[in-house]
C-alpha positions as CSV (number, residue, x, y, z in Angstrom):
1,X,31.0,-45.9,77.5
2,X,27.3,-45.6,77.9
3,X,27.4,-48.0,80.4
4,X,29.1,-45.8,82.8
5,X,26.8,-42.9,81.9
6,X,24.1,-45.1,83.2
7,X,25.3,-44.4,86.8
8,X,23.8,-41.1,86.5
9,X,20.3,-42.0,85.3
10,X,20.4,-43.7,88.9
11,X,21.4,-40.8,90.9
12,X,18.8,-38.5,88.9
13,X,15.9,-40.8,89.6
14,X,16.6,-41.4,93.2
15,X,16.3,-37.3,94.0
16,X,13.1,-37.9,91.8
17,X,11.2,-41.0,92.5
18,X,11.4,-47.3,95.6
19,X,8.9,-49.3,97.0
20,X,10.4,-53.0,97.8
21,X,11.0,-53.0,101.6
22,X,14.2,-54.5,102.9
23,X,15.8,-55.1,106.5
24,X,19.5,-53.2,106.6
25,X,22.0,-54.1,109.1
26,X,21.9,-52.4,112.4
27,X,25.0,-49.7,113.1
28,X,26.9,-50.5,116.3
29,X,24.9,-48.6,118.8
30,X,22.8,-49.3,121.6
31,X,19.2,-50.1,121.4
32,X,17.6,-47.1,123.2
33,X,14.1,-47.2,124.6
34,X,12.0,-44.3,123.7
35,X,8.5,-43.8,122.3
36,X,8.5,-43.0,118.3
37,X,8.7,-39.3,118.2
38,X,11.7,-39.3,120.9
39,X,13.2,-41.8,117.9
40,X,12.8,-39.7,115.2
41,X,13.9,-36.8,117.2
42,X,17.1,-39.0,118.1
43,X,17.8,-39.4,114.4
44,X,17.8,-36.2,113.7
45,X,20.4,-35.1,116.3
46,X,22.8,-37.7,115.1
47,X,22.8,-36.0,111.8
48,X,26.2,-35.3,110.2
49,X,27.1,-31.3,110.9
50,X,29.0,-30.2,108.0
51,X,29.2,-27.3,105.6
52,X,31.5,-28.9,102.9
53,X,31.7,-32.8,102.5
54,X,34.2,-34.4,99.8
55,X,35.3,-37.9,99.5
56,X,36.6,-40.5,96.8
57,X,33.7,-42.5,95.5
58,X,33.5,-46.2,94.0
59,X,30.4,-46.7,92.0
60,X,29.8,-50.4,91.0
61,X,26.8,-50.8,88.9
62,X,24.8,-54.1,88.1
63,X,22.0,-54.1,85.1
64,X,20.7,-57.4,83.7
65,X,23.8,-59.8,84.2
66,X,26.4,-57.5,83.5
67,X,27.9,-55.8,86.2
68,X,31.2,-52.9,86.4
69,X,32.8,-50.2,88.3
70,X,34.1,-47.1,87.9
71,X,36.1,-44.2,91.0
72,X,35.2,-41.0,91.2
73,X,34.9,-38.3,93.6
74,X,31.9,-36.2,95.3
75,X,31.7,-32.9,97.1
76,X,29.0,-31.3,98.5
77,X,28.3,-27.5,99.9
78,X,25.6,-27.9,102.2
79,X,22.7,-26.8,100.9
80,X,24.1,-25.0,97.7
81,X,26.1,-27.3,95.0
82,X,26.5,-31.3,94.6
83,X,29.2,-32.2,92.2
84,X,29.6,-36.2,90.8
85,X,32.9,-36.9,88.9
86,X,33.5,-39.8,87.0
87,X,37.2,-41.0,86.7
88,X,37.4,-44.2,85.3
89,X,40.7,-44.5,83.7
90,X,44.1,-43.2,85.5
91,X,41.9,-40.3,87.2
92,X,40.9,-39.2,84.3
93,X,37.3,-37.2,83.7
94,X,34.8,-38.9,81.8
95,X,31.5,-37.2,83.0
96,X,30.6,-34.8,85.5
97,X,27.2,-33.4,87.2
98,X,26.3,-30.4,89.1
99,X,22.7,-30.0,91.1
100,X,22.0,-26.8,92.9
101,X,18.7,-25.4,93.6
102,X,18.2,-23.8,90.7
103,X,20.0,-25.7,88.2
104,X,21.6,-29.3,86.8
105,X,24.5,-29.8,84.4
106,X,26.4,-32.1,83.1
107,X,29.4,-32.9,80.8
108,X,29.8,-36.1,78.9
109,X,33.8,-35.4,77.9
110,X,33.9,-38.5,75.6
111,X,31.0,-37.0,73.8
112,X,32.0,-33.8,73.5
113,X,28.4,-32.6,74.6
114,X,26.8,-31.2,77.8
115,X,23.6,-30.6,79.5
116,X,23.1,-27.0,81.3
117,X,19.4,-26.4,82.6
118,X,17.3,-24.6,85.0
119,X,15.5,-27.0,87.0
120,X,12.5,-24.7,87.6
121,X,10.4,-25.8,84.6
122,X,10.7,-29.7,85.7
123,X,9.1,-28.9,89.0
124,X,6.2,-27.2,87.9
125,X,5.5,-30.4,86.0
126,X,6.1,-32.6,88.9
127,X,3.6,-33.7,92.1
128,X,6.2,-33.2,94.5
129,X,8.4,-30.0,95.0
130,X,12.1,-31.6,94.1
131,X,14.3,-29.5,96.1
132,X,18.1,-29.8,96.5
133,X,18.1,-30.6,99.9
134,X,16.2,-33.8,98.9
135,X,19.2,-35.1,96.7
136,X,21.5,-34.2,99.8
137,X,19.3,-35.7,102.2
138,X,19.5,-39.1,99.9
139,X,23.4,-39.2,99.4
140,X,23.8,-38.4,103.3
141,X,21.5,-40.5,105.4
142,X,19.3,-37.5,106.6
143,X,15.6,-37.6,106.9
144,X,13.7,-34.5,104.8
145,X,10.1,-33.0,103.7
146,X,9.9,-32.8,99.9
147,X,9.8,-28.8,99.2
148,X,11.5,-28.0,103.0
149,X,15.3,-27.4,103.7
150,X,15.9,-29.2,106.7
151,X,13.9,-32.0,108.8
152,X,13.0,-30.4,112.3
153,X,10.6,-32.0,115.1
154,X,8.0,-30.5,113.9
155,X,8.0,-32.5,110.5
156,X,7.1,-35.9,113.1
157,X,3.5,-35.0,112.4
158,X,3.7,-34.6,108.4
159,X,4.2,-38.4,108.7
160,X,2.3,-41.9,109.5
161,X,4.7,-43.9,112.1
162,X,4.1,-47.6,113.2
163,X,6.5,-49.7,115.3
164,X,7.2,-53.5,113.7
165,X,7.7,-56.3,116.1
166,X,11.5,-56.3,115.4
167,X,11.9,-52.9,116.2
168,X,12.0,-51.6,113.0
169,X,10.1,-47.8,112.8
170,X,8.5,-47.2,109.4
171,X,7.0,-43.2,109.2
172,X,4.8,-42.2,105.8
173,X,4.4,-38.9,104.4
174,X,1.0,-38.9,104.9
175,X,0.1,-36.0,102.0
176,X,1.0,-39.0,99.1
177,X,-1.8,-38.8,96.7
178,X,0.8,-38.4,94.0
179,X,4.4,-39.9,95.3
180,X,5.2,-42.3,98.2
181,X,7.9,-41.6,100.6
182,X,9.2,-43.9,103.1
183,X,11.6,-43.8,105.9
184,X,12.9,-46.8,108.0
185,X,14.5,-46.4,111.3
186,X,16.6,-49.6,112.8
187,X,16.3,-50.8,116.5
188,X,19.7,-48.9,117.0
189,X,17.6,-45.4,115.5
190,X,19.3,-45.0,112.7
191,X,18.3,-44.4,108.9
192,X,18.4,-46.8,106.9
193,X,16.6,-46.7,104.3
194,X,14.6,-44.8,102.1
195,X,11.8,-45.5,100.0
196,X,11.0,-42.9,97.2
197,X,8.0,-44.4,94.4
198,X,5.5,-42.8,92.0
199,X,2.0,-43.5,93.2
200,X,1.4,-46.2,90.5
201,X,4.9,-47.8,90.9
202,X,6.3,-47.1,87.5
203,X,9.6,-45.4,88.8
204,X,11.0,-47.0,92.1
205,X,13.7,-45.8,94.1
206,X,15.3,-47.8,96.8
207,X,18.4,-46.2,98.8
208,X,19.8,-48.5,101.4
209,X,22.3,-47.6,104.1
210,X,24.9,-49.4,105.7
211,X,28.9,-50.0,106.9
212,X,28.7,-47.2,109.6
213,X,31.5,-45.7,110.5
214,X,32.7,-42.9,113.1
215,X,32.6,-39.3,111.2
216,X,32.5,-35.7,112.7
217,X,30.9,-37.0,116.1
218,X,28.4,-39.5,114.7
219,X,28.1,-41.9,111.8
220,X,28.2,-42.5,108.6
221,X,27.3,-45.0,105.9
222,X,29.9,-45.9,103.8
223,X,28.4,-47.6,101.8
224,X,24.8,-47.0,99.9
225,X,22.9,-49.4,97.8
226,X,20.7,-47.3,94.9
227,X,17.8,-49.8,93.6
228,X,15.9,-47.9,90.7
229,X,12.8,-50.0,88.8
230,X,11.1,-48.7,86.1
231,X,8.7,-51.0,84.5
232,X,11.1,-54.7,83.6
233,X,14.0,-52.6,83.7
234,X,16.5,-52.6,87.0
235,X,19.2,-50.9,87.8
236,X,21.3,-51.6,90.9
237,X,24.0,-49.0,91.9
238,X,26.6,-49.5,94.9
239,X,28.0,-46.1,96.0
240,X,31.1,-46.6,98.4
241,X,32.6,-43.7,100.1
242,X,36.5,-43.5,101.3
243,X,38.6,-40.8,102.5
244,X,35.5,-38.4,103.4
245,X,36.8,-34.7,104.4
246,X,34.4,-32.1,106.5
247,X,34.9,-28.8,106.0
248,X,37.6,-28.0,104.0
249,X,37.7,-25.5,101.3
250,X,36.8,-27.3,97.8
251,X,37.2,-26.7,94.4
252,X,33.8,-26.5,92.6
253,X,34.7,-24.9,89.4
254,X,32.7,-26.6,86.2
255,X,34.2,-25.8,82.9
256,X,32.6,-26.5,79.7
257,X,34.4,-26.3,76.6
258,X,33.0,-23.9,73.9
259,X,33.4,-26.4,71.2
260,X,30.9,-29.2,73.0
261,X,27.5,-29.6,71.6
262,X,24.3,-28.4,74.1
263,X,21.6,-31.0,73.9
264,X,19.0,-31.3,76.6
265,X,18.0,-32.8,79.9
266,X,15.7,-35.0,78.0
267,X,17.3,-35.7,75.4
268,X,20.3,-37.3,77.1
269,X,18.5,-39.5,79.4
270,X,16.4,-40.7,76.5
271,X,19.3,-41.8,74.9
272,X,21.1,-43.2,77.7
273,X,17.7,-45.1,78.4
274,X,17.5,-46.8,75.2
């Protein structure tokens, strides 16, 4: 069972901490012409729009040479609550988490244990300002500002931009004296990738894009590929996203049983680490 409680060590560090640079497919759009701000500025319109997302999930997750995968199911309410549910047996609930702004839990139901935390002491003892919206951003292919709530055109200057020969457009957070943050645009200006590291490289995050599809007037990536490297140790996570619904009333309700044990934040990812 700790194996599939490593899944969410991957999806912690990624709205925390990438730095190995890889090309991603190119989405089925035309190449458009346009100087590197008109780019940006064309990524962010093709955003999803949505207030609540939902969709089954498919998490398969590769360590050393063992590999396995487990459904779930994830809904979002933009800018508010993220819930991850882990169902790996006959839909039933193994482990659950809940970000929001303020606050992160998480129930380990084979356990019989849970996390419940506010989040305000971690950032005051991080470099960058974790926000929510950063986690969203990262699950839903949307470019953001640590510490901001959405990405506008007037964010274009925040970062460096450079054009590759192939077409690929790489923009840096320019103010990275403590983190490194790195977003790479396609010919067909589109996201797809992002680059999240620690200045020194001891916790990498690597969130790849791809499989496009059609959804709510743009597209979407199916499919996301979660690279997190701390030190010798790699972890490789493949998020796959089916029957995605926008909008629709969802069920967010998080109950913790009275008779589970609290430990905290820490504590749990220490031991999942181990």
């Amino acid at each position: 069972m700790k194996k599939f409680r490593l899944i969410f060590i991957g999806l912690i560090a990624a709205g925390c901490l990438i730095s190995c640079k890889k090309k991603q497919e190119v989405a089925s759009h035309a190449v458009l012409t346009a100087d590197e701000k008109q780019r940006v500025e064309t990524v962010v319109m093709q955003q999803l729009p949505f207030e609540t997302f939902q969709s089954k999930i498919n998490v398969s997750l590769m360590s050393g040479d063992k590999s396995f995968s487990v459904n779930g199911s994830f809904k979002l309410i933009r800018n508010e609550r993220l819930q991850v549910s882990i169902q790996p047996f006959l839909g039933i609930e193994m482990m659950r988490a809940e970000f929001t702004n303020d606050s992160v839990k998480m129930v380990d139901r084979i356990n019989r244990r849970y996390v419940a935390e506010s989040i305000v002491a971690y950032r005051n003892t991080l470099p960058v300002d974790v926000r929510f919206e950063t986690i969203q951003a990262l699950f839903l292919n949307q470019l953001f500002v640590p510490g901001e709530r959405d990405f506008t055109g007037k964010d274009f200057s925040a970062f460096k931009w450079r054009t590759e020969s192939d077409g690929l457009l790489v923009g840096r957070l320019k103010e990275d004296d403590w983190f490194v943050l790195n977003f790479f645009l396609n010919p067909a200006n589109v996201l797809s990738q992002t680059q999240v590291a620690s200045r020194s490289n001891t916790h990498v995050v690597d969130w790849v894009y791809g499989q496009f599809q059609p959804l709510g007037g743009t597209t979407f990536p199916m499919k996301s590929t979660i690279t997190y490297h701390s030190g010798e140790r790699r972890i490789q996570a493949e998020l796959n996203y089916s029957r995605i619904e926008l909008d629709k009333k969802i069920n967010t309700r998080f109950d913790i049983p009275g008779s589970y044990k609290k430990i905290e934040l820490t504590d749990l990812v220490k031991g999942l680490i181990k």
